[in-house]
N, C-alpha and C positions, 0 to 999 in steps of 0.2 A: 537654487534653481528648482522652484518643485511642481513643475510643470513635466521635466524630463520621468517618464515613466518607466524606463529602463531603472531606475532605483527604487521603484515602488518594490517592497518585501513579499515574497511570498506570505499567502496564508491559509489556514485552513476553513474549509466552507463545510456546514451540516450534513454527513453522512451517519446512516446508521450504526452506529459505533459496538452492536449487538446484534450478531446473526447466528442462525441458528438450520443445520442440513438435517438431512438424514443420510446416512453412511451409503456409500455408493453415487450418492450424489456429485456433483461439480461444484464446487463451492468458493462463492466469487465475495468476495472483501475490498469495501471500495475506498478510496480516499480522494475526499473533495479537494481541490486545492486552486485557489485562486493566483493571480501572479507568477507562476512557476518560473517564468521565464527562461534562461539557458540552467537553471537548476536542474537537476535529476529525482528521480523517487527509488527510494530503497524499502526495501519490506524486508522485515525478518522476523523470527520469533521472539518475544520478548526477552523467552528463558537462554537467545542464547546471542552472545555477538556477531556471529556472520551470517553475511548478507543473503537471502532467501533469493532475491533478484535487486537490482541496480540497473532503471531507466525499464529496458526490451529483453536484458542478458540475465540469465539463472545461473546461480552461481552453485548451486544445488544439482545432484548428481540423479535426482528423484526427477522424472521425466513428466509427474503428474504435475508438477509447477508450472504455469508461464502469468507474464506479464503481458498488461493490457493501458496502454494508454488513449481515452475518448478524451484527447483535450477539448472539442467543441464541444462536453460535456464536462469539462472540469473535472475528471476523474479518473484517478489510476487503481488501476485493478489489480489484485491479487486471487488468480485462478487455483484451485486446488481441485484436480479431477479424482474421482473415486475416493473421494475425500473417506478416512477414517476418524475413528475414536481417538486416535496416536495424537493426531493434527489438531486436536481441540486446545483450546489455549489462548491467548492475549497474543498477537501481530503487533507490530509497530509499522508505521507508514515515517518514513522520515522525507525530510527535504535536504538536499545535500549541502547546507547551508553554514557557513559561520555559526549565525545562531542554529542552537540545539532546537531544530521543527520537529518534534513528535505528536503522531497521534496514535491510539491505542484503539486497535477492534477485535472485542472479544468473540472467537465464533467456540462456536456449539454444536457435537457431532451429535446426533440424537441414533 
């Protein structure tokens, strides 16, 4: 049946996978994603296993964090307010999927 669209896979759509703040800044990391469906978005730092946010919820005790979902925009955010040099580093965007969905954006504290 492959007309039923409820099985079409999520996937990832062109964002820019390199950003770059200046310290003090709000620093927003996008991830495009098409299909999402009842799937979730997870962000974390690369360097480490647990979850920075899951869907709207911070799982992070750093009150500078939040999530941002513009699905009529295709894209889930990762907010870093007063962003430091600490915070610089490779993010992952995952899809909360069976298959392993990663995407990688590397930001830049300047």
């Amino acid at each position: 049946d492959y007309d039923n669209s409820d099985e079409e896979l999520p996937f990832f759509i062109p964002r820019p996978t390199n950003v770059s703040f200046n310290r003090g800044d709000t620093a927003i990391l996008v991830c495009g994603i098409e299909n999402l469906g009842t799937k979730t978005v997870i962000w974390r730092r690369a360097s480490d296993p647990n979850p920075l946010t899951i869907g709207s919820h911070v799982y992070v005790g750093d009150p500078r964090y939040s999530a941002k979902a513009s699905p009529e925009n295709k894209e889930w955010r990762l907010i870093i307010e007063d962003v430091r040099t600490t915070d610089a580093g490779v993010y992952e965007c995952q899809i909360s999927s069976r298959a392993k969905l990663i995407q990688h954006v590397l930001l830049r504290v300047n």
